[in-house]
C-alpha positions in Angstrom: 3.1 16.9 -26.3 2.1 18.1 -22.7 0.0 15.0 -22.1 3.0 12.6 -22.8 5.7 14.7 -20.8 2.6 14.8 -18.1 2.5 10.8 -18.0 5.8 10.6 -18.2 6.1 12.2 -15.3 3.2 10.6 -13.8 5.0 7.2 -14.4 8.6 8.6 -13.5 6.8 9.1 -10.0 5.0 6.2 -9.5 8.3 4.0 -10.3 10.2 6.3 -7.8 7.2 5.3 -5.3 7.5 1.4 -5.9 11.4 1.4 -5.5 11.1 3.6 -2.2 8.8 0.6 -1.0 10.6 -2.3 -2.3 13.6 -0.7 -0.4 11.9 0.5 2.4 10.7 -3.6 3.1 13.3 -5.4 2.1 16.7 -3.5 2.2 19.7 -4.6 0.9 19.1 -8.0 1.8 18.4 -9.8 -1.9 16.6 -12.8 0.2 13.7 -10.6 0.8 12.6 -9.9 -2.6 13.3 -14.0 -3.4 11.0 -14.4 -0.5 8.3 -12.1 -2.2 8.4 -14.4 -5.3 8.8 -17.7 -3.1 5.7 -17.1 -0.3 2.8 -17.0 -2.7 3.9 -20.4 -4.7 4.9 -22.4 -1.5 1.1 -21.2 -0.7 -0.3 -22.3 -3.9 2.1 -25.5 -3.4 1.0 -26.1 0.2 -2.8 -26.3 -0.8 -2.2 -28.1 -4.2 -0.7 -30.6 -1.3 -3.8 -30.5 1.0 -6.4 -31.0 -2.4 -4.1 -34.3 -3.6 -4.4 -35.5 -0.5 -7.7 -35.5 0.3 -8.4 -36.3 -3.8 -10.6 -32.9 -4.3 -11.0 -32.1 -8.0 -10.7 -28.2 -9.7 -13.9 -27.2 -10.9 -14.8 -28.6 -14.3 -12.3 -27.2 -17.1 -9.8 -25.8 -14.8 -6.2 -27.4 -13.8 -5.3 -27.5 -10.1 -2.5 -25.1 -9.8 -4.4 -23.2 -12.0 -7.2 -22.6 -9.9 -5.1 -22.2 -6.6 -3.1 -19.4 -8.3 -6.0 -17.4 -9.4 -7.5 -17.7 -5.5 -4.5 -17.6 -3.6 -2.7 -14.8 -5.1 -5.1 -12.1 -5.4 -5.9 -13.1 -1.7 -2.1 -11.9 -1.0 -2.0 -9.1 -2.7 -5.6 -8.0 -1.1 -4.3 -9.0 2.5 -1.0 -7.5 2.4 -2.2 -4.4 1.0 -4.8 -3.7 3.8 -2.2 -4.8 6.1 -0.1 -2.1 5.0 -2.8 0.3 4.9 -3.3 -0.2 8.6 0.2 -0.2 9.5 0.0 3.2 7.4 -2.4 4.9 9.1 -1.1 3.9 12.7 2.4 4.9 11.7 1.5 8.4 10.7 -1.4 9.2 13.4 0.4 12.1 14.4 0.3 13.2 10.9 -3.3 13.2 10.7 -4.3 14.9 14.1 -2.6 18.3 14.1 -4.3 21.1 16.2 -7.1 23.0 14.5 -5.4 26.6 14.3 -8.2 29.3 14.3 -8.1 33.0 14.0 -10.5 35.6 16.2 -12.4 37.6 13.9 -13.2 40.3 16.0 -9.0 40.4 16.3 -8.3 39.8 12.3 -10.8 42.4 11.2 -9.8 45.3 13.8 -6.5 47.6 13.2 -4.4 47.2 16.4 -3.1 50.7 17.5 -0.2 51.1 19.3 -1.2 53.8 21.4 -3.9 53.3 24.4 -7.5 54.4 24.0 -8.4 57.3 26.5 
C-alpha cells in the first residue's frame, strides 16, 4: 500500500512539474500550445514537400510521412530539450556558485572564554 500512495505521489508531482512548464512557456495564450502541436507537422510537411519534389523515395517498406515523423520528431524533442537544458543552467548560475562557507577548526574545537588570559 506504501508503494502505490508512494507512486502516486511520485506521479502527482511529476504532473504538477509538466503543468508548471506548459504554463511557464506558453501562458494563457491557447495559440502557444496549438503551435506546439502545429511546428513538428509543418516540419514533417515541409520535408515531405522537399522529397516529392526532388522524387526521393522512403526506404524500402516504409511510407513517406512515415518515415519523416519518426526522424523529425524525435529530433525536436532532443533539440528543444538541450535547448532548455542550456537555457536552465544559464538562468540559474547564481544558483549553482554560492560561496564555499568553511569553519576554523582550531576556533570550532576551542571553548571561547569570556574573560582575558593573564
Amino acid at each position: 500500500m506504501r508503494l502505490l500512495a508512494g507512486l502516486y505521489a511520485q506521479l502527482w508531482v511529476i504532473q504538477t512539474l509538466a503543468l508548471r512548464e506548459t504554463r511557464t512557456r506558453f501562458g494563457n495564450h491557447r495559440l502557444g500550445y496549438v503551435w506546439a502541436l502545429l511546428e513538428p507537422l509543418v516540419w514533417i510537411g515541409t520535408f515531405w514537400g522537399m522529397f516529392h519534389i526532388a522524387q526521393k523515395a522512403p526506404p524500402t517498406g516504409m511510407d513517406m510521412l512515415t518515415f519523416l515523423a519518426t526522424g523529425v520528431i524525435p529530433y525536436d524533442i532532443f533539440s528543444k530539450s538541450a535547448d532548455r537544458c542550456a537555457a536552465s543552467i544559464d538562468a540559474n548560475r547564481g544558483l549553482l556558485f554560492y560561496p564555499r562557507c568553511t569553519r576554523s577548526t582550531s576556533s570550532s574545537r576551542a571553548p571561547r572564554s569570556s574573560s582575558p588570559r593573564t
